[in-house]
VMD Tcl script that draws the C-alpha trace (Angstrom):
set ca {
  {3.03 46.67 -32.27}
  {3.22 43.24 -30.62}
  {6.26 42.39 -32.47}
  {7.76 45.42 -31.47}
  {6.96 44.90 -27.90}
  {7.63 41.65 -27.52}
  {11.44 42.05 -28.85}
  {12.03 44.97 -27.30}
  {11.36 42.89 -24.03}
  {13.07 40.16 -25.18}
  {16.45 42.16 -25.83}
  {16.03 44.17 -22.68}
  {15.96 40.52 -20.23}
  {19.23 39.66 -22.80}
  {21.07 42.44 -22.11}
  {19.73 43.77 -18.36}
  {23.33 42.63 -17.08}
  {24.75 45.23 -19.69}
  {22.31 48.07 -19.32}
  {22.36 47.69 -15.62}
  {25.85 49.17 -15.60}
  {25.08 52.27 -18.31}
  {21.12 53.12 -16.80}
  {19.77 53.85 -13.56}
  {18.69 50.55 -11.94}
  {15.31 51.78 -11.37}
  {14.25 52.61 -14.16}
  {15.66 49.33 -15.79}
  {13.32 47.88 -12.84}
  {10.57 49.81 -14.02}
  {11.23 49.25 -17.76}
  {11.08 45.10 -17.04}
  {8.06 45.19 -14.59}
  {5.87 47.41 -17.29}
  {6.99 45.96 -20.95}
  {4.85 43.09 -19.87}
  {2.08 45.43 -19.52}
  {2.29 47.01 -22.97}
  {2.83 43.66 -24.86}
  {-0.54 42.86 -23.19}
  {-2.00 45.74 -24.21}
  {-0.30 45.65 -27.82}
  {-2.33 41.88 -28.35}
  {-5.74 43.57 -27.15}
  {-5.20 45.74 -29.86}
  {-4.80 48.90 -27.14}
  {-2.06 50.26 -28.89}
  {-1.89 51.93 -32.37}
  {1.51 53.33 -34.19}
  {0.95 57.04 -35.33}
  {2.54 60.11 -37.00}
  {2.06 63.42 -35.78}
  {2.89 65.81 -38.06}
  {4.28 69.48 -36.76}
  {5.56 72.59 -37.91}
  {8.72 73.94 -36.32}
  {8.40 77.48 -38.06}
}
mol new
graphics top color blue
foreach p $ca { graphics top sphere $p radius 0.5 }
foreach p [lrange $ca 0 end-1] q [lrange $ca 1 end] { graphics top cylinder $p $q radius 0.2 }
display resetview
């Protein structure tokens, strides 16, 4: 999870110029100000990966 946090933040200050002109600048506000949060929260061990199974029928 940390991993994935921590790139996705990474790639997401890289390319803010970029997404800036294809998202709404709030929420790419939004996005920056809380992936810090959940990288944080990812190291405390806060955060688990899981699979919810469903059935559509």
């Amino acid at each position: 999870m940390v991993n994935h946090y921590v790139r996705l933040t990474e790639k997401t200050h890289k390319l803010e110029e970029e997404l800036r002109g294809v998202i709404s600048p709030a929420y790419l506000d939004s996005l920056l100000g809380n992936l810090p949060l959940w990288v944080d929260a990812a190291r405390r061990e806060q955060l688990r990966w899981g699979i919810f199974p469903y059935n559509m029928s």
